[in-house]
N, C-alpha and C positions, 0 to 999 in steps of 0.2 A: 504494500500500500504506500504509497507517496504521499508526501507533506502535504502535498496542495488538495488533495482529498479528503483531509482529517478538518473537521466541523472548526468554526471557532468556538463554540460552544463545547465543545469538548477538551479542549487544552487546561481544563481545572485552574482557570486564574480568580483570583481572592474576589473580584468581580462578578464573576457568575456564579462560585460557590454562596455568597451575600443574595443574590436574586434567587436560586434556589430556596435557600433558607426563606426570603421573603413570601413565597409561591405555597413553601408548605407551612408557613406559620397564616397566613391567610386562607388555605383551606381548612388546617386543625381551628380555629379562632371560628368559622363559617357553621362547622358541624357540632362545634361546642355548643354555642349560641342555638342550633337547630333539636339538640338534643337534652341539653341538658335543662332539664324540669324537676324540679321534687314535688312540687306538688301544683295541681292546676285547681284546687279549691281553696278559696282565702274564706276567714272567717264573715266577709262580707256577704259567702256566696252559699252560705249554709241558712236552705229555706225550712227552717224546722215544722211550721206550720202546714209548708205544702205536704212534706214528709208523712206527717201524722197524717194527716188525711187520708192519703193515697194508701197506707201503711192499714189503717183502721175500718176503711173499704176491704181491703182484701182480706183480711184478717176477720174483721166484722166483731169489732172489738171498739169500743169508743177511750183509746186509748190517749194519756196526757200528756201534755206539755206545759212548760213554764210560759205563761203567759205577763206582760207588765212587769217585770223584775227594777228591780231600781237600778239605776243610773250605773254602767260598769260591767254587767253580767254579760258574758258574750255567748252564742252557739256556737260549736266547734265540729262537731261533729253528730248523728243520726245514722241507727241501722236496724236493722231489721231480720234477725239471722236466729238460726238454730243454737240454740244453747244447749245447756247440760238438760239432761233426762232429755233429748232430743223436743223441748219448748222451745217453738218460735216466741222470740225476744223483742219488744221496740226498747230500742233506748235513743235515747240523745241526751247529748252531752252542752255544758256550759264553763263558760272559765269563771272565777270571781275576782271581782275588783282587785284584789290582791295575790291573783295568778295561781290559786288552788283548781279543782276543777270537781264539778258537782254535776249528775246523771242521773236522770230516771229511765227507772229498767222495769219493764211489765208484763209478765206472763199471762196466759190463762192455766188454772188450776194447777199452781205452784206447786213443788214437790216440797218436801222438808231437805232434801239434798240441796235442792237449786236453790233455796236461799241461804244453807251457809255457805253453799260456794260464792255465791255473789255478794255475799260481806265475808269474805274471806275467812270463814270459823271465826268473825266477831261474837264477843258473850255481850250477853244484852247488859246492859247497863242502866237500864231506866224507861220510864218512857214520855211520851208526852205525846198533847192532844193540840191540834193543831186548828184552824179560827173555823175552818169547814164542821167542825167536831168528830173528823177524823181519829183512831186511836194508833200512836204508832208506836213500835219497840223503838228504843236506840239499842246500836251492837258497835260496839266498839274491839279493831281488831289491833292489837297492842302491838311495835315494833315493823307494824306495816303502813301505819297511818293510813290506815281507813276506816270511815265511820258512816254508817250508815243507819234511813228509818226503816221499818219494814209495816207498813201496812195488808195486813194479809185478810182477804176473804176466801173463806171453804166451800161454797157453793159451786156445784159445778158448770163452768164456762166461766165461773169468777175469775179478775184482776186482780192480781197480788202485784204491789207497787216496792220499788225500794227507791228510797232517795240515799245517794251513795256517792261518796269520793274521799277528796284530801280536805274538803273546805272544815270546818269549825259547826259544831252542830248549830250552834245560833244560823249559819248559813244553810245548814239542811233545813231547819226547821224555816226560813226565811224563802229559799225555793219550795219547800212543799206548801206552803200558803198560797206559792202563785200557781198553783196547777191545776190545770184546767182539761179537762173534757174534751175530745174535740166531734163535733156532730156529725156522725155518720149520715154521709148522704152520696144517693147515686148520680153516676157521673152522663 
């Protein structure tokens, strides 16, 4: 092969090796940007009402949600999934003002497993009646920080409710006050 056939692009000067380098840091930089997501739900985008709704038609369960909360409580998250003893679950979730996070979670015809799994083997601690004249356990799970209410009805097709997380019971007891119903109606 003779000199005068060989590319100038191919002579490896400090030049082209720099344009290279420019060529694949503009395509890695291109596919990053295309790719790289963690997550595509912000807490602006969590419609917990639509949730319940759609959730409580199918289910045909007039299941709750925090409604009116004061100033600071955020949703975070909503789902709708097979839990322990193979109960479908709604729950959603909320932050509190000072970054704890608090969840109601509601079966039909609750097992005795499925709620100490979902306060974690918390022992009950107390209980309290909340403005609805609801009666709830408190369960406190020590070393894990979680505390949760348990409202339980035995009837069958009954809702058994837990209000549960990391918040301060005064905040359980302040979300279980705002929960509300939501009216089952067809679409």
């Amino acid at each position: 092969m003779s000199q005068s056939s060989v590319s100038h692009y191919a002579k490896g000067s400090v030049a082209n090796i720099l344009r290279s380098l420019l060529v694949i840091g503009a395509i890695t930089a291109a596919l990053f940007l295309m790719i790289s997501r963690t997550s595509s739900v912000t807490a602006e985008q969590v419609d917990v009402v639509a949730a319940v709704e759609q959730h409580a038609r199918q289910a045909g369960q007039p299941f709750e949600y925090a409604a009116g909360l004061p100033e600071g409580w955020t949703p975070t998250s909503y789902r709708y999934v097979r839990s322990k003893d193979q109960l479908m679950m709604w729950s959603a979730t909320w932050t509190t003002p000072d970054g704890q996070y608090v969840a109601v979670q509601q079966v039909a015809d609750a097992t005795d497993s499925w709620v100490s799994t979902m306060t974690n083997n918390g022992k009950q601690v107390g209980k309290v009646t909340t403005e609805d004249g609801r009666a709830w356990l408190k369960r406190d799970r020590e070393g894990k920080v979680q505390r949760s209410l348990v409202h339980r009805q035995t009837g069958e097709g009954e809702l058994t409710t837990l209000v549960t997380g990391t918040g301060t019971f005064e905040q359980l007891e302040t979300f279980a006050n705002h929960l509300e119903a939501v009216e089952i109606t067809q679409p």
